[in-house]
Steps between C-alpha positions, in 0.01 A plus 500: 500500500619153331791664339595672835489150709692328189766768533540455860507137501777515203718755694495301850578159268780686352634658837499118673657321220785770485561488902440150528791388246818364734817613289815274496838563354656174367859522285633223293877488539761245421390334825124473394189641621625755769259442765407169414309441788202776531156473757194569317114503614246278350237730339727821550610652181893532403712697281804300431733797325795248357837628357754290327859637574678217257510321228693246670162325590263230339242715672396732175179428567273464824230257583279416741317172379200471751412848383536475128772780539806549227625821437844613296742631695681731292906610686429799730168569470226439737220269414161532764369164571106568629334227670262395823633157630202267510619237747762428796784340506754548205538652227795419293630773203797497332638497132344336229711187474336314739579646884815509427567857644255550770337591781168458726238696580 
């Protein structure tokens, strides 16, 4: 019986935290973060899915400070950024020197 209910608690866990996920597209081109301006929902998961499309960028890696986020971003390959926003208002990413390619969440 314990197994059974720990089983079906796992599976519905697994089947919410799949749906919930919001999924957004984000390129970095020679103009930056392409969009740079993207509405999020405190304490709703996202799925930023980021692609750099040039090396003609200072933006080789991506940040988001308040969130203790860095990840690489290798040239034309997609890098998943997973996280729940934990407050309103904004949310600033961008590349790793500093906000100086950027956007707002």
């Amino acid at each position: 019986m314990t197994q059974f209910f720990l089983a079906s608690l796992l599976s519905i866990f697994l089947s919410l935290s799949a749906i919930a996920a919001e999924s957004i597209p984000v390129k970095v081109t020679d103009k930056g973060f392409e969009p740079n301006k993207i509405a999020v929902t405190k304490g709703k998961p996202v799925s930023l899915a980021v692609t750099r499309t040039t090396d003609k960028t200072c933006a080789t890696k991506v940040t988001i400070p308040d969130l203790n986020v860095e990840k690489e971003l290798p040239l034309n390959k997609t890098v998943v950024l997973n996280f729940t926003p934990n407050k309103t208002g904004e949310l600033r990413y961008g590349c790793a020197m500093k906000q100086m390619v950027g956007g707002v969440l």
